[in-house]
C-alpha positions in Angstrom: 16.6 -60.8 60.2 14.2 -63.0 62.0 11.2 -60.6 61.6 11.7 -61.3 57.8 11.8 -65.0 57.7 8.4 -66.5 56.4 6.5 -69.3 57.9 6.4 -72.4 56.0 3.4 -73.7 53.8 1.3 -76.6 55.6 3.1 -78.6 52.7 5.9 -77.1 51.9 6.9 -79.0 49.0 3.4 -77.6 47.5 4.2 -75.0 45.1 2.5 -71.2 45.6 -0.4 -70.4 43.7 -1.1 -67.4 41.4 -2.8 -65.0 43.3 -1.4 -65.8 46.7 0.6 -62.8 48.6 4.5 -63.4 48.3 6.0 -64.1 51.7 8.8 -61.3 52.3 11.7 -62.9 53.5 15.3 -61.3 54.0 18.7 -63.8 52.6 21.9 -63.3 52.2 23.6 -62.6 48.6 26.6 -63.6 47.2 27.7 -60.7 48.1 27.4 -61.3 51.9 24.8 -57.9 51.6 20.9 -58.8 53.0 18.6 -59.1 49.9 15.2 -58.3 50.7 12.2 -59.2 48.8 9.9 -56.4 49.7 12.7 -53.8 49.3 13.4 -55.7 45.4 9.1 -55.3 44.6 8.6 -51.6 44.7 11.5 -51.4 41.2 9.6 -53.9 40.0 8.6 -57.3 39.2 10.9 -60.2 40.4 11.7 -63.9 39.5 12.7 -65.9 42.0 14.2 -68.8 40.3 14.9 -71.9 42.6 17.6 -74.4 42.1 18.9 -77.3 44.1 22.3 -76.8 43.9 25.5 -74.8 42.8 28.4 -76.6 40.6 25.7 -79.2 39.2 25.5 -79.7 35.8 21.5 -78.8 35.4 21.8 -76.1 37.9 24.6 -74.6 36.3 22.6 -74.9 32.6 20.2 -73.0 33.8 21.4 -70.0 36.2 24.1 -69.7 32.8 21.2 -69.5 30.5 19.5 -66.7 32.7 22.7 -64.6 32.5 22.9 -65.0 28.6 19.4 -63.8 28.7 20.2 -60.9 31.4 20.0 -57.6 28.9 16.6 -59.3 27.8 15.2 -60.0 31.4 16.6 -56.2 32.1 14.4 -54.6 29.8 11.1 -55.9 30.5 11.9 -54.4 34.0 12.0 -57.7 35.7 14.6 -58.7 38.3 16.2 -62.6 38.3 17.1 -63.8 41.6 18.8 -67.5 42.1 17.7 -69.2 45.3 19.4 -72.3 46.8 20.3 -73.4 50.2 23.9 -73.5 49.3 26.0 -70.3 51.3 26.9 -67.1 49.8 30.4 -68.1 50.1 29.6 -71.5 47.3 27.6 -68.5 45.3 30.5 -66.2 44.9 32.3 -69.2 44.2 30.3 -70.6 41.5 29.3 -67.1 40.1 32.6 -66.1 39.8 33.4 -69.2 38.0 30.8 -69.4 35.3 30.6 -65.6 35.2 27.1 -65.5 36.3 25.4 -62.0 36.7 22.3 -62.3 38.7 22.2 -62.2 42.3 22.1 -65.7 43.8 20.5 -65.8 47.5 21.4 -68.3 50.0 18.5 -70.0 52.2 20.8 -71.8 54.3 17.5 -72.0 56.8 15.4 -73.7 54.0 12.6 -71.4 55.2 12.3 -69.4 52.0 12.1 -72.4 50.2 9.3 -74.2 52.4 7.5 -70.9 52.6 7.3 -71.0 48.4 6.6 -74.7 48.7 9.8 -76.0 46.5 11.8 -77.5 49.2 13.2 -81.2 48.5 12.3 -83.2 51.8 14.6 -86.2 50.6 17.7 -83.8 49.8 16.9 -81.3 52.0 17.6 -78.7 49.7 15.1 -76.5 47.1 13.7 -77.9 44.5 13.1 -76.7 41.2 10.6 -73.8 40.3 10.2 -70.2 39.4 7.8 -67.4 40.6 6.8 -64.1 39.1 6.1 -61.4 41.8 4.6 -58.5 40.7 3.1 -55.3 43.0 0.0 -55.3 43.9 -2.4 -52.4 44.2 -1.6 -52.8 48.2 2.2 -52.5 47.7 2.6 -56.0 48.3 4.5 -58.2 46.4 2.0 -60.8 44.9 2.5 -64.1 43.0 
């Protein structure tokens, strides 16, 4: 897994800019199974939606909101992924309880969430944010 971990931004609570290449990374799901960015790009585009943290009120508003929305996200062909630094086990947990369907990663290392720039220095944990990664003409997956 190490080749797939990304190297952090210079300021990593700087936010990635349109146009930028998306840093492949590799976590773990909630379903203990690897999750791999570059693997998720060639079927399509993909929202990485990052959240501080499981079993909080906001954070539960929202990741509840995208599953309403799941058969709408579906059809435009783009895939909703939950990041947090929380571990798969809390994700299961707290998918299972709210009845979430997207896949919820776990970036126990923080280094998906530095190399995004939405990491939380005084929390240590992600901050809030979302990025669209589409293809680009290179295979790549691009902001």
């Amino acid at each position: 897994m190490a080749a797939d971990t990304p190297t952090p931004r210079t300021d990593p609570t700087s936010p990635i800019a349109v146009g930028e290449a998306a840093p492949n990374f590799t976590l773990k799901a909630q379903d203990k199974e690897d999750w791999t960015l570059a693997d998720a790009v060639k079927k399509g585009d993909v929202a990485l939606c990052f959240y501080p943290m499981d079993f909080s009120p906001v954070c539960s508003t929202e990741m509840k909101c995208i599953t309403d929305e799941m058969d709408k996200l579906a059809g435009s062909g783009a895939q909703v992924v939950g990041v947090s630094c929380d571990s798969f086990f809390v994700h299961e947990a707290w998918a299972q309880s709210l009845g979430l369907k997207q896949t919820l990663l776990a970036d126990m290392h923080r280094d998906v969430c530095k190399a995004y720039g939405f990491y939380w220095p005084d929390l240590n944990i992600a901050g809030r944010g979302t990025v669209l990664i589409g293809q680009s003409d290179d295979g790549q997956g691009t902001v």
